[in-house]
C-alpha positions as CSV (number, residue, x, y, z in Angstrom):
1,X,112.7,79.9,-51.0
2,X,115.3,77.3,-49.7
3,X,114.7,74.3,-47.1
4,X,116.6,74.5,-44.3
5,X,117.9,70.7,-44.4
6,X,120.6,69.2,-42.6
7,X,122.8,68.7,-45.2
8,X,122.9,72.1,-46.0
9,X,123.9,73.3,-42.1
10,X,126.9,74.1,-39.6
11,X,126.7,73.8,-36.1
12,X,128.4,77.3,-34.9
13,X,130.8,76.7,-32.8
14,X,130.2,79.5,-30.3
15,X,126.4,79.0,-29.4
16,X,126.2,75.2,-30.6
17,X,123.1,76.2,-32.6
18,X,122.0,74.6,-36.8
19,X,123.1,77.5,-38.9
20,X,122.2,77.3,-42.7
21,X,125.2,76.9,-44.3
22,X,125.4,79.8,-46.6
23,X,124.6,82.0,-43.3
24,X,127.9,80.3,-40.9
25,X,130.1,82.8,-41.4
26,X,128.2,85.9,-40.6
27,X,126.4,84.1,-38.1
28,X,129.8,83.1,-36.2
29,X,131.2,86.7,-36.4
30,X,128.2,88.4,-35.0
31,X,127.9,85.4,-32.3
32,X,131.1,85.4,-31.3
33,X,131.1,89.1,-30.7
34,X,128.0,89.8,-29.6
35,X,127.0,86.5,-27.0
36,X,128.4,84.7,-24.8
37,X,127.0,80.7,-22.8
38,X,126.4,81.4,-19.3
39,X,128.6,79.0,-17.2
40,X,125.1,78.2,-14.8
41,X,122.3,77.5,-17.3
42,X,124.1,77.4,-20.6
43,X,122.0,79.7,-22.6
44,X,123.0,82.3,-25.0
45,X,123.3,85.8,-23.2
46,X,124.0,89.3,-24.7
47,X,127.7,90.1,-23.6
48,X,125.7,93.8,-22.1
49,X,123.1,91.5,-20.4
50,X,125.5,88.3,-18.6
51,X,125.9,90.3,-15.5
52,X,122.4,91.6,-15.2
53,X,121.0,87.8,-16.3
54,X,123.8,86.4,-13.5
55,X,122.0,89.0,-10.6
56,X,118.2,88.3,-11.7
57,X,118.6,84.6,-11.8
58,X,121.5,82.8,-10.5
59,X,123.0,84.9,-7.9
60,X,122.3,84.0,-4.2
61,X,119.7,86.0,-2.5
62,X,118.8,87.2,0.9
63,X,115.9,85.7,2.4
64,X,114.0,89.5,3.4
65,X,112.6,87.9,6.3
66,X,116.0,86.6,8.1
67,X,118.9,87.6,5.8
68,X,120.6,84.6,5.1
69,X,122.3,83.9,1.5
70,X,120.8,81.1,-0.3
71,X,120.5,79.9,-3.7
72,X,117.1,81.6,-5.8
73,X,116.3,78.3,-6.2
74,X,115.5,77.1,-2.3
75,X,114.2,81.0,-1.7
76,X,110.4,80.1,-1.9
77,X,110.8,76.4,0.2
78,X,113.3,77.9,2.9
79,X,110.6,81.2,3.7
80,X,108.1,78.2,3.8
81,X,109.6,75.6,5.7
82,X,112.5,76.6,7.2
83,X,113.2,80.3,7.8
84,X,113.1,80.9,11.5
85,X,111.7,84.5,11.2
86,X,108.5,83.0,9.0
87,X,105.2,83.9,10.5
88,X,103.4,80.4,12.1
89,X,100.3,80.4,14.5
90,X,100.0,79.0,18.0
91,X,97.8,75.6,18.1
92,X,96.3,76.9,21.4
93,X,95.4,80.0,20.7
94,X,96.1,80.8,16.5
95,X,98.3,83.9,17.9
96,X,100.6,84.3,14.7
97,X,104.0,85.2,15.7
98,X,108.1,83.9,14.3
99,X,109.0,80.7,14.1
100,X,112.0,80.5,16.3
101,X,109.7,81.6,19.3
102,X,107.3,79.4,18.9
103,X,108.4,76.4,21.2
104,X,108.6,78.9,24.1
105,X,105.2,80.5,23.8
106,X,103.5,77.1,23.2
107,X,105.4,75.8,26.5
108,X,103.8,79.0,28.2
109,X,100.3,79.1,25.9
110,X,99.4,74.9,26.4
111,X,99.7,75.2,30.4
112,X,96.8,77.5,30.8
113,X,93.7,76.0,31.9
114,X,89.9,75.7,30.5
115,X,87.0,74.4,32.2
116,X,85.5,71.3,30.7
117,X,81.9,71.9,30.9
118,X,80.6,67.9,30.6
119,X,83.2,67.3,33.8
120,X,83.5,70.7,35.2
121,X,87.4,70.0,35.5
122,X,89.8,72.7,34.8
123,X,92.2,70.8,31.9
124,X,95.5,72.0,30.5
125,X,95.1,73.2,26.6
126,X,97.9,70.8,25.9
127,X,95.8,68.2,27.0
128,X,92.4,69.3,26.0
129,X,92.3,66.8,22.7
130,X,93.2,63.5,24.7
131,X,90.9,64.9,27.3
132,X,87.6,65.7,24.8
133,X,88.2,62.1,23.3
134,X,88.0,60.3,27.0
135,X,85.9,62.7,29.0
136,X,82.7,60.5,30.4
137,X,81.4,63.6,31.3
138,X,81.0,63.2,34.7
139,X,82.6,65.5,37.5
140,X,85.1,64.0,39.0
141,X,85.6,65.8,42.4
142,X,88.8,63.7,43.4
143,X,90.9,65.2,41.0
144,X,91.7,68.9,40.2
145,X,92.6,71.6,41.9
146,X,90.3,73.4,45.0
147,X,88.5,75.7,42.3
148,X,87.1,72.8,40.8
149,X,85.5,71.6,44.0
150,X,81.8,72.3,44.3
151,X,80.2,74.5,47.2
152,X,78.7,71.1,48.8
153,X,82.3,70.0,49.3
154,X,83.9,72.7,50.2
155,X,81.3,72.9,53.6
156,X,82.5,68.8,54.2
157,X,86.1,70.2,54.3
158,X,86.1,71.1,57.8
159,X,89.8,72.4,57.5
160,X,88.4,75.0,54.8
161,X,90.2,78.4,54.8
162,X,88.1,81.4,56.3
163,X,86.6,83.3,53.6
164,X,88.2,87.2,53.7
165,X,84.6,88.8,54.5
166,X,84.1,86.5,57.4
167,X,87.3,86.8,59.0
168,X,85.9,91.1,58.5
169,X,82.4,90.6,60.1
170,X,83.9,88.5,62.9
171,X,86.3,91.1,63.5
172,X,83.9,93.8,63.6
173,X,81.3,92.1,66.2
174,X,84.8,92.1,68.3
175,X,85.3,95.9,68.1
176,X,81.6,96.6,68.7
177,X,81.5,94.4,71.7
178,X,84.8,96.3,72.8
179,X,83.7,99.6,72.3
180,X,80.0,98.7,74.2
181,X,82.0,97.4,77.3
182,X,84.2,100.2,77.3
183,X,81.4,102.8,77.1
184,X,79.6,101.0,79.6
185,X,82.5,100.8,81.9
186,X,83.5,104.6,80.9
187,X,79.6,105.8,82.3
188,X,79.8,103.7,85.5
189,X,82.7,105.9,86.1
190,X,81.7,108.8,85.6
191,X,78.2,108.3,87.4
192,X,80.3,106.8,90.1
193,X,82.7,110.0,89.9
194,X,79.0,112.7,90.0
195,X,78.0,111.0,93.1
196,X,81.5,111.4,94.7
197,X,81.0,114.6,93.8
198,X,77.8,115.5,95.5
199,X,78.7,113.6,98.4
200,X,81.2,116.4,99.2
């Protein structure tokens, strides 16, 4: 059996590759016929295979998710990082939706309200960490909106609002005291109108 050594190979010309020397020549004609170096990685392709190997791993792709063109390369980081249409969660309420719309809903989603329950203040979710990390936990009635206002206060407001069901009962004692003085006044008359009656 004979050493391959370096005195006895050829570098092929075609595929750049140690060929023993007794082989060079048969290697070079079936090389040169049969592969050829891809001009993006260098390797040795079947002449049959160079446009498949060129589609399956150096053409630009389509991201599925957006459609733009890209290198395979970036594919993985861009639907990761960067593709607009890539499915991210809210950080006020972990709704997943795109990327791109994102900004808006969190604009919309971080100015609803919860109720502290140490200071019994309504606070905005896009404030709701500073507020947890400063809250004394004592209700602070001078700031905040009316719901926040306890019932105590709301009597000491004596330019309160009427409550709807007041402004209702108050209305009806009106209409029954109506109605009474207008039956009363609608019997006198009548009584009044019997004894005119039996006069003549």
């Amino acid at each position: 059996m004979e050493i391959v050594t370096e005195e006895n190979t050829n570098m092929c010309s075609h595929c750049n590759r140690a060929i023993p020397s007794s082989n060079i020549d048969l290697h070079y004609a079936h090389c040169s016929r049969n592969l050829e170096k891809c001009k993006v990685c260098g390797d040795m392709i079947p002449k049959k295979h160079a446009e498949e190997h060129f589609l399956n791993t150096h053409a630009p792709v389509a991201c599925s998710l957006c459609s733009e063109t890209m290198e395979r390369e970036i594919l993985a980081i861009h639907k990761g990082e960067n593709c607009p249409q890539r499915i991210v969660t809210c950080e006020f309420c972990e709704f997943p939706l795109p990327a791109i719309d994102l900004a808006e809903h969190q604009e919309v989603c971080g100015n609803r309200t919860e109720l502290c329950h140490l200071c019994h203040r309504y606070i905005r979710l896009r404030e709701r960490y500073n507020h947890e990390t400063s809250c004394a936990g004592v209700p602070d009635n001078t700031v905040g909106s009316s719901r926040d206002a306890r019932p105590a206060d709301r009597e000491r407001n004596p330019q309160r609002r009427q409550e709807p069901h007041e402004f209702s009962r108050r209305r009806l004692l009106v209409t029954i005291a109506i109605t009474g003085i207008a039956v009363l006044l609608g019997s006198l008359f009548f009584q009044r109108k019997e004894e005119t009656n039996q006069v003549h």
